[in-house]
MARBA-3410 file (N, C-alpha, C, O; in Angstrom, 1 decimal):
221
69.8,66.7,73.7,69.8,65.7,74.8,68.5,64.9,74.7,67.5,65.5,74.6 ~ 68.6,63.4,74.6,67.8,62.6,74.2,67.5,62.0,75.3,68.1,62.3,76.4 ~ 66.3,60.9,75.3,65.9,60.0,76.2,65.2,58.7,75.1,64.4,58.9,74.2 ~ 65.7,57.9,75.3,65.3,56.4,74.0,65.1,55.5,75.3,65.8,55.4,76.3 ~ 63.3,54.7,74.9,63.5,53.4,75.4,63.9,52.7,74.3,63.5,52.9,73.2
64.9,51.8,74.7,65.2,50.4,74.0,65.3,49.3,74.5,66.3,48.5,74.3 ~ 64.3,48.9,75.2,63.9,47.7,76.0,62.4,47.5,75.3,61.5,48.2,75.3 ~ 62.6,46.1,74.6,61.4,45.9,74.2,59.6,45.8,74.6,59.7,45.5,75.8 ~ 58.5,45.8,74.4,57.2,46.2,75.2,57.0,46.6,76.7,56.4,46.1,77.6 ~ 58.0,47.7,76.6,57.8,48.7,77.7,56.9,49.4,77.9,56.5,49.8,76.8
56.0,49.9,79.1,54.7,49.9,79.0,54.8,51.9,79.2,56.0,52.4,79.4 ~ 53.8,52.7,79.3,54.0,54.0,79.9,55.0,55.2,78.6,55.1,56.4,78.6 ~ 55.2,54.6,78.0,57.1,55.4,77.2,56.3,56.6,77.0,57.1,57.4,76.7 ~ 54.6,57.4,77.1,55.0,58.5,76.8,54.3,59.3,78.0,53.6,60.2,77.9 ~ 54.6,58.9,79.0,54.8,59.0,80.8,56.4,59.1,80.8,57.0,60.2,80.8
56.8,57.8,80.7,58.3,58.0,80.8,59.4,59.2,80.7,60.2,59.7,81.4 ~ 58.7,59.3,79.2,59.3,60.6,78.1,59.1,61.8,79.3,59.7,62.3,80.2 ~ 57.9,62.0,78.9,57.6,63.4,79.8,58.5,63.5,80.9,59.4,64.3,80.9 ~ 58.1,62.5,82.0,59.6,62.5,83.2,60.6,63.0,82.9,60.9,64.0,83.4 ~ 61.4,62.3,81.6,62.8,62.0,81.6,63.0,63.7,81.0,64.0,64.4,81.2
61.6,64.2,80.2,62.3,65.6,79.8,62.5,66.1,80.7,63.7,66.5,80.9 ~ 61.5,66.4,81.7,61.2,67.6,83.1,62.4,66.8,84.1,62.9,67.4,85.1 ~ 62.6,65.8,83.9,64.2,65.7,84.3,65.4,66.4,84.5,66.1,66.9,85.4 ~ 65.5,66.2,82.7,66.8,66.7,81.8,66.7,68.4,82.5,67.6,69.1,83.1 ~ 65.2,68.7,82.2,65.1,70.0,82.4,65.5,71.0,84.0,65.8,72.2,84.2
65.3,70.2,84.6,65.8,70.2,86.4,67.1,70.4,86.3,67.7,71.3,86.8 ~ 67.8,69.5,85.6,69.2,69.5,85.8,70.1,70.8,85.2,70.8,71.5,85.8 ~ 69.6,70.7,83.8,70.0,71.7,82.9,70.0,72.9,83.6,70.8,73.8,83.4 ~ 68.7,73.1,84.7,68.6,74.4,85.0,69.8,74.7,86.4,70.4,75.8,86.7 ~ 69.8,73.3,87.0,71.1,73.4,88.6,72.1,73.3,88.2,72.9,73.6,89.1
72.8,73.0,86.5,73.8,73.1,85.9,74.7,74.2,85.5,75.9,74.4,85.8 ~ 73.7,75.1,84.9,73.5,76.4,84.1,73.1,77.3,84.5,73.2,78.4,83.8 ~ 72.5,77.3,85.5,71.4,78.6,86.3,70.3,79.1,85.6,70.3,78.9,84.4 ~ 69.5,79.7,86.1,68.1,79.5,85.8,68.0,80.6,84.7,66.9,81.1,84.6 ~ 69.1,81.0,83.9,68.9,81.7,82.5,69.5,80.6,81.4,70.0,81.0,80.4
69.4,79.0,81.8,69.7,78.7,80.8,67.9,78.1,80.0,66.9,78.2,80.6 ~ 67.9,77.7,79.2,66.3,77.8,78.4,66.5,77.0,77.1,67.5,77.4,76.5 ~ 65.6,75.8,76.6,65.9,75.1,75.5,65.5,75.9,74.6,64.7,76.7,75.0 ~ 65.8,75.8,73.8,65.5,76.1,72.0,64.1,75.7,71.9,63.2,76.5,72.0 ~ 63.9,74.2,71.8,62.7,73.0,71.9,62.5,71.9,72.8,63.4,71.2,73.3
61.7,71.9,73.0,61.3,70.4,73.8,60.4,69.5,72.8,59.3,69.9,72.3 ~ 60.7,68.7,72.6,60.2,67.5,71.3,59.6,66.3,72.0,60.1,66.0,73.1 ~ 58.5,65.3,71.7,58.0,64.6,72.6,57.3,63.6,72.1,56.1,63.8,71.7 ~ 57.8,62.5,72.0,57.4,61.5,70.6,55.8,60.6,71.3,55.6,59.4,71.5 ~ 55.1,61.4,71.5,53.3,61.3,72.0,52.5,62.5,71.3,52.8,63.7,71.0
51.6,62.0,71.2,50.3,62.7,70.6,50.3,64.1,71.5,50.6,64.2,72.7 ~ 49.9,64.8,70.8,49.4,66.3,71.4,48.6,66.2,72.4,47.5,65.8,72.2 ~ 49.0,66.6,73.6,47.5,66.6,74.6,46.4,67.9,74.5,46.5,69.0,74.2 ~ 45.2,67.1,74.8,44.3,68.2,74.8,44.5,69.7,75.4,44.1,70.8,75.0 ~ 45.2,69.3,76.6,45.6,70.2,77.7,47.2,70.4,77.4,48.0,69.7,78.0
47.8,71.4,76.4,49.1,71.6,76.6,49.9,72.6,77.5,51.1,72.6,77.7 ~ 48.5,73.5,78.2,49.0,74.2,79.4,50.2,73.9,80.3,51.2,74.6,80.3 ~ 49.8,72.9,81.1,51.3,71.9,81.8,52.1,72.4,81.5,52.6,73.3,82.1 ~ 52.5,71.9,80.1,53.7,71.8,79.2,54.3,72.9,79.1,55.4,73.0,79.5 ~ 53.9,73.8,78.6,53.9,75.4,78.3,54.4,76.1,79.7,55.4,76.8,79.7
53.6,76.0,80.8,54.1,76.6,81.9,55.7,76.2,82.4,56.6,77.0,82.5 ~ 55.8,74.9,82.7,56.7,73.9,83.1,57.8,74.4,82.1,58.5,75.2,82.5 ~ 58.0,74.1,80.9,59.3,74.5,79.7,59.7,75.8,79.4,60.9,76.2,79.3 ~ 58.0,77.0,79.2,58.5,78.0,78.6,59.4,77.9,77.1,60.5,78.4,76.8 ~ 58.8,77.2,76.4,60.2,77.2,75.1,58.9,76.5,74.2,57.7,76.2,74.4
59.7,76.5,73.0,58.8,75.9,71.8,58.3,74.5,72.2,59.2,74.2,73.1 ~ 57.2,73.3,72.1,57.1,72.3,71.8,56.7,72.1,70.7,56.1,72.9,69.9 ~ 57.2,70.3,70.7,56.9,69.8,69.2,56.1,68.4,69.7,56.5,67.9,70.8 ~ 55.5,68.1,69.4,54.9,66.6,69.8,54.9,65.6,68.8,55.9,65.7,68.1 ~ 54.4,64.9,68.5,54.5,63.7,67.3,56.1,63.6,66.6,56.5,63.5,65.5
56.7,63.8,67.7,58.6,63.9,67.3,59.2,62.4,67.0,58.7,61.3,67.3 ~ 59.9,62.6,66.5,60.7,61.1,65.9,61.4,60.5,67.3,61.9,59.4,67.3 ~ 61.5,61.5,68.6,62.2,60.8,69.8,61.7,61.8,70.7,60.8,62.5,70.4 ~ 62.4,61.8,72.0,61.8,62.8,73.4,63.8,63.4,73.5,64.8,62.7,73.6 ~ 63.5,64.9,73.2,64.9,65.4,72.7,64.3,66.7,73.6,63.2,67.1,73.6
65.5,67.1,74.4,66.2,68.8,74.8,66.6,68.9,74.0,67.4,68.0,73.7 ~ 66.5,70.0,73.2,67.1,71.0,72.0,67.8,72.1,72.5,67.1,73.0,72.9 ~ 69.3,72.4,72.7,69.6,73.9,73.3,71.0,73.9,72.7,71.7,73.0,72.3 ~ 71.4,75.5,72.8,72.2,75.7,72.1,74.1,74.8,72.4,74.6,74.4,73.4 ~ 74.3,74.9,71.4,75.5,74.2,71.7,76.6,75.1,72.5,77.5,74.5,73.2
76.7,76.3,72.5,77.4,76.8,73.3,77.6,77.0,74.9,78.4,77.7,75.5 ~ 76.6,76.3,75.3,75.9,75.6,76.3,77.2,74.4,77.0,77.7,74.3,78.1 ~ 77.5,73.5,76.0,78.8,73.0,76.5,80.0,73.8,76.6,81.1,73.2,76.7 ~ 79.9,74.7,76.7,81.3,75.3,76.9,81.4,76.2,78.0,82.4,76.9,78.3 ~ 80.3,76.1,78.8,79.7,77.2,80.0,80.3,76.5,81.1,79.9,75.4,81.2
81.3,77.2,82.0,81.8,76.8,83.2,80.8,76.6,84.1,80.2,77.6,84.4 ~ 80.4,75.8,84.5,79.9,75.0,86.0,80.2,75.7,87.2,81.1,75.4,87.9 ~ 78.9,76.9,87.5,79.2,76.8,89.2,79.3,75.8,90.1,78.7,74.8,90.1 ~ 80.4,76.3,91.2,80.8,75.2,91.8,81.4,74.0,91.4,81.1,72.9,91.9 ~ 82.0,74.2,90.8,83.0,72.6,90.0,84.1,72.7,91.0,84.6,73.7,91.6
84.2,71.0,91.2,85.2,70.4,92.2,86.1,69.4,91.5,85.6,68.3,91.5 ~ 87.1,69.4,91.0,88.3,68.7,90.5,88.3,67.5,91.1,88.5,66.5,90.5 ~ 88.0,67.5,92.3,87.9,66.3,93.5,86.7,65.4,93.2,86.6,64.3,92.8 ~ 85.7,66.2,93.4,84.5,65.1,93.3,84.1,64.7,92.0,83.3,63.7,91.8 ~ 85.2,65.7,90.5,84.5,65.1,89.4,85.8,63.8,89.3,85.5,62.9,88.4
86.8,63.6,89.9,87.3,62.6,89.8,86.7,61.1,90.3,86.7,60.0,89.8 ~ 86.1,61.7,91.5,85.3,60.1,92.1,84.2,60.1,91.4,84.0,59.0,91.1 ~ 83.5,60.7,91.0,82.7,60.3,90.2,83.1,59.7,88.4,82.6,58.8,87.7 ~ 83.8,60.3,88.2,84.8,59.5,86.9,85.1,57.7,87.5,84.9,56.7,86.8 ~ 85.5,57.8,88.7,85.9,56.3,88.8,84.7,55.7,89.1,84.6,54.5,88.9
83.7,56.4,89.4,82.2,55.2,89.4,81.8,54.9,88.3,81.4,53.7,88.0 ~ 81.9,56.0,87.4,81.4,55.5,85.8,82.6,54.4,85.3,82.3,53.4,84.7 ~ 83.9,54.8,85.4,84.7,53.5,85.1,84.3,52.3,85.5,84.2,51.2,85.0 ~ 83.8,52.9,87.0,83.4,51.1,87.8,82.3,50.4,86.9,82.5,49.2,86.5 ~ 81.4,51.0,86.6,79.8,50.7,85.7,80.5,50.3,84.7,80.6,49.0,84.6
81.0,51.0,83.9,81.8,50.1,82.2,82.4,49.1,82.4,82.8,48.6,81.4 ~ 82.8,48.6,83.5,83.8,47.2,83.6,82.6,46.3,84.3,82.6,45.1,84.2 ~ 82.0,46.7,84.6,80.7,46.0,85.1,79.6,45.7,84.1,79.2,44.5,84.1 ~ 79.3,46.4,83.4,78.0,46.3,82.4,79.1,46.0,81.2,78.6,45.1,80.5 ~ 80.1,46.2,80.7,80.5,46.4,79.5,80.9,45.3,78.8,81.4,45.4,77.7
80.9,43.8,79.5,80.7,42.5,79.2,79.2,42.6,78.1,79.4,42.6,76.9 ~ 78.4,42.6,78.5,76.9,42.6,77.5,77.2,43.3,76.5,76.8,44.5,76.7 ~ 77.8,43.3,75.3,78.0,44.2,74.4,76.6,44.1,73.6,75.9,45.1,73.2 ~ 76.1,42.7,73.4,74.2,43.7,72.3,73.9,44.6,73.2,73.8,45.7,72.6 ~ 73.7,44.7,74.4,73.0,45.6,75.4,73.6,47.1,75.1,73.0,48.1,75.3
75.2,47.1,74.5,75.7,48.3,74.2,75.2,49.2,72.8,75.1,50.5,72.7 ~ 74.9,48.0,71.9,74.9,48.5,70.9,73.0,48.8,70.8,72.6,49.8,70.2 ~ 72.2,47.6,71.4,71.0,48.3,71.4,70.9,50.0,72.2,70.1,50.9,71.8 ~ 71.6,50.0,73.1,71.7,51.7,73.4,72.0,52.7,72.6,71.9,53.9,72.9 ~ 72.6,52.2,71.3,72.6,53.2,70.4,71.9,53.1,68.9,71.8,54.1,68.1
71.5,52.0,68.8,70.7,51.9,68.0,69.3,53.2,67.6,69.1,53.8,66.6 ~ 68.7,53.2,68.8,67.4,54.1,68.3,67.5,55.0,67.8,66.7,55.6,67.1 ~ 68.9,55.5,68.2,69.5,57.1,67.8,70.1,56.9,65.9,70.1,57.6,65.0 ~ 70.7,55.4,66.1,71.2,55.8,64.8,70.3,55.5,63.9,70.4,56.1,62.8 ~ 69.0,54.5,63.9,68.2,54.1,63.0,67.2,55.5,63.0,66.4,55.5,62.1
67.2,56.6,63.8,66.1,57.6,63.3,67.2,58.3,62.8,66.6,59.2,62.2 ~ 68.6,58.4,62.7,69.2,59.4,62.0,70.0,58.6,61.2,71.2,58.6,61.5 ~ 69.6,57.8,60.1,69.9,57.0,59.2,71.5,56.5,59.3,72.5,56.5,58.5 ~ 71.4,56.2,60.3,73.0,55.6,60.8,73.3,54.2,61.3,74.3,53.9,62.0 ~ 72.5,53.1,60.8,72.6,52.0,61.3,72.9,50.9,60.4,72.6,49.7,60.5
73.5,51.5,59.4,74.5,50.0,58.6,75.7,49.9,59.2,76.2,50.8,59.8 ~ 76.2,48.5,59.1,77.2,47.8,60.4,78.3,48.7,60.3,78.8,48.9,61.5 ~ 78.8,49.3,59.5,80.2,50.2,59.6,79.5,51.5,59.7,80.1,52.4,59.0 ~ 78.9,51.8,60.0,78.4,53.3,60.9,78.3,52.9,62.1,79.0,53.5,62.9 ~ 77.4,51.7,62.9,77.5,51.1,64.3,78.6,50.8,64.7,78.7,51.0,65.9
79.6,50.1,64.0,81.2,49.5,64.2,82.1,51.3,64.5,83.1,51.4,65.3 ~ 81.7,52.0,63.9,82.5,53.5,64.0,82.0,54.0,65.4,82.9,54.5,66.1 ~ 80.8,53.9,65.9,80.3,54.2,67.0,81.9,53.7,68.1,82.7,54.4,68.8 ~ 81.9,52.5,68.0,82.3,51.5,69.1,84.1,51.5,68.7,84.9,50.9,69.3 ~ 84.2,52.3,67.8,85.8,52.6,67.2,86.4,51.4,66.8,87.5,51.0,67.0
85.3,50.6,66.0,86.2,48.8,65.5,85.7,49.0,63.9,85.3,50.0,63.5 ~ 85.9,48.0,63.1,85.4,47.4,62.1,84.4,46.8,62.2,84.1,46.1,63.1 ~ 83.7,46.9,60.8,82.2,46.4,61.1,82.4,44.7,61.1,81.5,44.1,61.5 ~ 83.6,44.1,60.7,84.1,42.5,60.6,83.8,42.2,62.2,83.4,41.1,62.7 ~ 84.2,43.7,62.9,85.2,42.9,64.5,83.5,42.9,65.4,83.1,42.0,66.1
82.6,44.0,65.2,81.0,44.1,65.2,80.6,42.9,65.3,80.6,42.2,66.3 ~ 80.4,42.6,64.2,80.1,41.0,63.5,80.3,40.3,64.5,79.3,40.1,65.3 ~ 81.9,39.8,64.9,82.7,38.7,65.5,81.8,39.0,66.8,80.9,38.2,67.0 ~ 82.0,40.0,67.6,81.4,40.5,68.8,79.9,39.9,68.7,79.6,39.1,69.6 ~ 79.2,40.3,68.0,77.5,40.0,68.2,77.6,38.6,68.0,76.9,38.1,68.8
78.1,37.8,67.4,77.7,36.5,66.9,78.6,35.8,68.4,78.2,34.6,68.6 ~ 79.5,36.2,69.2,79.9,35.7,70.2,78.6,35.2,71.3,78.6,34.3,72.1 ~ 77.7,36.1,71.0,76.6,36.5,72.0,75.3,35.3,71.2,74.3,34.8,71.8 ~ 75.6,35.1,70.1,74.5,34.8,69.0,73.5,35.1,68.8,72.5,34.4,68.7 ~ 73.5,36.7,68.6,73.2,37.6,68.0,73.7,38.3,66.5,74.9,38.4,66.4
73.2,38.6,65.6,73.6,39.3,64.8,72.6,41.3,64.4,71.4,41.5,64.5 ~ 73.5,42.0,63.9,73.2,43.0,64.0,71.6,43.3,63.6,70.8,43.8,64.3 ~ 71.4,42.7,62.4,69.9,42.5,61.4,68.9,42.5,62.8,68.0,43.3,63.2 ~ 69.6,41.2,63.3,68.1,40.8,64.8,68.0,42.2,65.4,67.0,42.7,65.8 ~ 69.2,42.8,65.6,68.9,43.8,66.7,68.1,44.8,65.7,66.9,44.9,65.8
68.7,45.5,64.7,68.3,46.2,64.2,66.9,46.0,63.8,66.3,47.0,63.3 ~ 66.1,44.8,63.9,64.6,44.5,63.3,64.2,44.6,64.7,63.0,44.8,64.9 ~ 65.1,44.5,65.9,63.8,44.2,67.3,64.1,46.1,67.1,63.0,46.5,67.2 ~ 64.9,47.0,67.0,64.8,48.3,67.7,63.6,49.6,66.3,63.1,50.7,66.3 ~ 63.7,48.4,65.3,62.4,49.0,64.3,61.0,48.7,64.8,60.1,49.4,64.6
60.9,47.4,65.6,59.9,47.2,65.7,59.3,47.4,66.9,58.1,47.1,67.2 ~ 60.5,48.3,68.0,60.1,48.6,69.5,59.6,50.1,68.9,58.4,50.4,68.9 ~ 60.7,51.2,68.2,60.1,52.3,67.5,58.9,52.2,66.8,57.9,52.9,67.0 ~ 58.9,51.5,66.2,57.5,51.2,65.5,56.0,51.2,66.3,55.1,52.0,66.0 ~ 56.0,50.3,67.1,55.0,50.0,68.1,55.2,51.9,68.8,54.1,52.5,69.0
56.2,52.4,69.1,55.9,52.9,70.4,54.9,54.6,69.2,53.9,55.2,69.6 ~ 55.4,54.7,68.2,55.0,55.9,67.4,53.6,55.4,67.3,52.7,56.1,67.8 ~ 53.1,53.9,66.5,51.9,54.1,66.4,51.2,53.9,67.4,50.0,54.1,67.2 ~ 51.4,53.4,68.8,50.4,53.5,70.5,50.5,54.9,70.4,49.5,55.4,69.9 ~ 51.6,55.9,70.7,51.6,56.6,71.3,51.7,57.9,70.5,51.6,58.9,71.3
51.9,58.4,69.0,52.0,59.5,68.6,50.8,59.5,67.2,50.2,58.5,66.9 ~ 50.7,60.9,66.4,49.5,60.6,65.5,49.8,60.5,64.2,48.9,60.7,63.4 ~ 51.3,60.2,63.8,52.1,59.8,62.7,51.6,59.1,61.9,51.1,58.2,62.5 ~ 51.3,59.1,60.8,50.7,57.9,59.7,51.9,57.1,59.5,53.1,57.2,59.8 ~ 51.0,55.9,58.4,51.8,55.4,58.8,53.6,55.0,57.9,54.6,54.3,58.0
52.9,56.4,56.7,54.0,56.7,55.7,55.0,57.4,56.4,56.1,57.2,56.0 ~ 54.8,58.4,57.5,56.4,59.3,58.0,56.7,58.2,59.3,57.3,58.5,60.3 ~ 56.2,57.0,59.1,56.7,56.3,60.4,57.6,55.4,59.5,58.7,55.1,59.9 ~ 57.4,55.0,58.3,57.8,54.2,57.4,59.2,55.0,57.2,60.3,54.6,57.7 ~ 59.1,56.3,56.5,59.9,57.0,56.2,61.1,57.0,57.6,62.3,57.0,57.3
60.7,57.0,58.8,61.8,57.6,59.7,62.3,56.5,60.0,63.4,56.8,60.5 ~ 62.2,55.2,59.9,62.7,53.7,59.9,63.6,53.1,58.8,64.0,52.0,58.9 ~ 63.7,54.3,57.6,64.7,54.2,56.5,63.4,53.5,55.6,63.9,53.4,54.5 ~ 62.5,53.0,55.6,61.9,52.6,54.5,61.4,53.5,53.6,60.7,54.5,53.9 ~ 61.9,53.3,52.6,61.3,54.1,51.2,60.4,54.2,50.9,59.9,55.3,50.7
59.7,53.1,50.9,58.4,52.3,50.4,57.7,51.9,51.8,58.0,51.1,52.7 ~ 56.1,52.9,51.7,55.8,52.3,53.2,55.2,50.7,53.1,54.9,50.0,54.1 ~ 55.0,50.3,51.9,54.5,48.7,51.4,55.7,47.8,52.2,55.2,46.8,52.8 ~ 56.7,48.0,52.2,58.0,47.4,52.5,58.2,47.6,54.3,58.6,46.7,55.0 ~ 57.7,48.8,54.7,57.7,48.9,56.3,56.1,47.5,56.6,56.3,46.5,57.2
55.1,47.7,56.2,54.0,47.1,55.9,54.6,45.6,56.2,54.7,45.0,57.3 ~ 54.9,45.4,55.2,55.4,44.0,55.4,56.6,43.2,56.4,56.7,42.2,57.1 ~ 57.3,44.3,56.1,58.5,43.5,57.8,57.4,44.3,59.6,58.0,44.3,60.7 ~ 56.5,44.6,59.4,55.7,44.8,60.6,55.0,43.7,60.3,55.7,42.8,61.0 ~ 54.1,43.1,59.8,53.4,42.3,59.6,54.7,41.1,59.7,54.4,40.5,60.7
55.5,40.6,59.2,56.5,39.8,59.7,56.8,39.5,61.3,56.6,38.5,61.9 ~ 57.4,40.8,62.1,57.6,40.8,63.5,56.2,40.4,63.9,56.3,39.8,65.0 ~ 55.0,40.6,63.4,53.4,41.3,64.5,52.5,40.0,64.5,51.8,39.5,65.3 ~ 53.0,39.6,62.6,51.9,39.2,62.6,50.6,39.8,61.5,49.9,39.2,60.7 ~ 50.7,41.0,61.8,49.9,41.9,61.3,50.1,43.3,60.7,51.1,44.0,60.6
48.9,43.7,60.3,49.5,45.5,59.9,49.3,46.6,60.5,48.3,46.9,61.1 ~ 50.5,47.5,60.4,50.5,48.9,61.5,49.8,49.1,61.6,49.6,49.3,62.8 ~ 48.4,49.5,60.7,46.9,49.9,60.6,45.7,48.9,62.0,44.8,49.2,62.7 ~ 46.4,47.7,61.8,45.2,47.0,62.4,46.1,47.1,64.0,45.6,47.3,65.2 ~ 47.1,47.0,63.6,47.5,46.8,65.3,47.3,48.3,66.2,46.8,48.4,67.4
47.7,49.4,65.3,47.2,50.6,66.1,45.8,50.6,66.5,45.5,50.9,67.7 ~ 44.9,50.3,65.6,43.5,49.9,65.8,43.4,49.2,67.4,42.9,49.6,68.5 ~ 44.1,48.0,67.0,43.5,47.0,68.4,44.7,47.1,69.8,44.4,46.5,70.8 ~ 45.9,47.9,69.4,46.6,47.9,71.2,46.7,49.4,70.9,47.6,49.9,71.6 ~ 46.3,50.3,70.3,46.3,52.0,70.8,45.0,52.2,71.3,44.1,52.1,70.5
45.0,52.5,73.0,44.0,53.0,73.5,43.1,54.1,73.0,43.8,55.0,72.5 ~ 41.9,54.3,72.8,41.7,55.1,71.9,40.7,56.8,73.1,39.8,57.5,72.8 ~ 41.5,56.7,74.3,41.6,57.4,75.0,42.8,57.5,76.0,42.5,56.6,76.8 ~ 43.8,58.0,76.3,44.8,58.3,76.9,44.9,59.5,77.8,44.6,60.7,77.6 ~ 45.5,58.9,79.0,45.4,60.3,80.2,46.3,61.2,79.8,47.4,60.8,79.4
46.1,62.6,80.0,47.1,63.3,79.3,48.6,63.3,80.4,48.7,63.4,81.6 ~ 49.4,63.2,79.6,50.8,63.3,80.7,51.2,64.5,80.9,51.1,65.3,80.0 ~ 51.7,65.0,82.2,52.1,66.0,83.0,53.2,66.5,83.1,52.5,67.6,83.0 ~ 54.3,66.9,83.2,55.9,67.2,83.8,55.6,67.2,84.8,54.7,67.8,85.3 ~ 56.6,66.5,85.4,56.9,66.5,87.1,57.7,67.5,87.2,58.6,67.8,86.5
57.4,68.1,88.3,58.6,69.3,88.8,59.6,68.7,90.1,60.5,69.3,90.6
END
């Protein structure tokens, strides 16, 4: 279970993150009852000096400098009957999320940047792996983005370069496994399409917009 910003210079993402785990983690636990427990908790920010919080609050492995902010837990976990499940209420709530997809589901880049972060860190983001996402052809993809006058490339270069920014502000990744997790082979080649979007190089920009002190983030309970 993931949490992706994909909204471009979003401020906080590894505040955000932390929230959205000790979220996930609230729920998982009113879901499941309180013997259910992740595998890992993963957290795409630098290690805090103070990982105490973290440790009390999870109880489970962490990982920090993560390629995303991921609940890790077993898959047999979806197959666990739901105390208290209501046939009734999961119906009205089925028709609100229908309601939302006929409502939002006009903005189709806004769909596909929602899946973007996920498929470019799991090397899934050539047009007929994104087109499979959405059950079309990567031609009918195409037709779709360019309706918008968009094309896939633009998205895929703004959601490298929102990942990009947020790993080197916020986690202590060099800047070869940042290159690497963006599909670049060659970190010379990440180098340069960063310096294309920036302006400049990962090296200098971490330098001049990564705080070079950060408050440690907490889990909310």
């Amino acid at each position: 279970m993931t949490y992706d910003v994909h909204r471009p210079r979003v401020e906080a993402t590894d505040q955000a993150g932390d929230g959205a785990l000790a979220a996930m983690f609230n729920i998982m636990r009113a879901l499941c009852g309180p013997q259910w427990k992740p595998i890992e908790v993963r957290m795409a920010h630098r290690k805090p000096d103070d990982v105490g919080p973290y440790r009390r609050f999870f109880k489970a492995p962490l990982r920090f400098d993560a390629e995303g902010n991921a609940m890790v837990f077993s898959a047999d976990w979806l197959v666990h009957p739901l105390p208290g499940a209501d046939s009734h209420v999961r119906g009205l709530l089925q028709r609100q999320i229908d309601a939302l997809e006929v409502r939002h589901g006009a903005d189709f880049p806004e769909q596909v940047r929602s899946v973007l972060r996920t498929a470019l860190l799991t090397g899934h983001s050539r047009a007929d792996q994104v087109a499979a996402m959405f059950s079309m052809h990567s031609r009918t993809l195409s037709r779709r983005l360019d309706a918008f006058g968009v094309g896939l490339q633009e998205l895929v270069d703004e959601g490298r370069f929102e990942i990009a920014r947020q790993m080197l502000g916020d986690s202590a990744m060099d800047v070869r496994q940042i290159a690497l997790l963006l599909g670049y082979a060659d970190p010379s080649a990440f180098t340069r399409a960063f310096r294309r979007w920036s302006g400049t190089t990962p090296g200098r920009w971490r330098a001049s917009a990564a705080p070079s002190a950060r408050p440690n983030s907490i889990p909310v309970k």
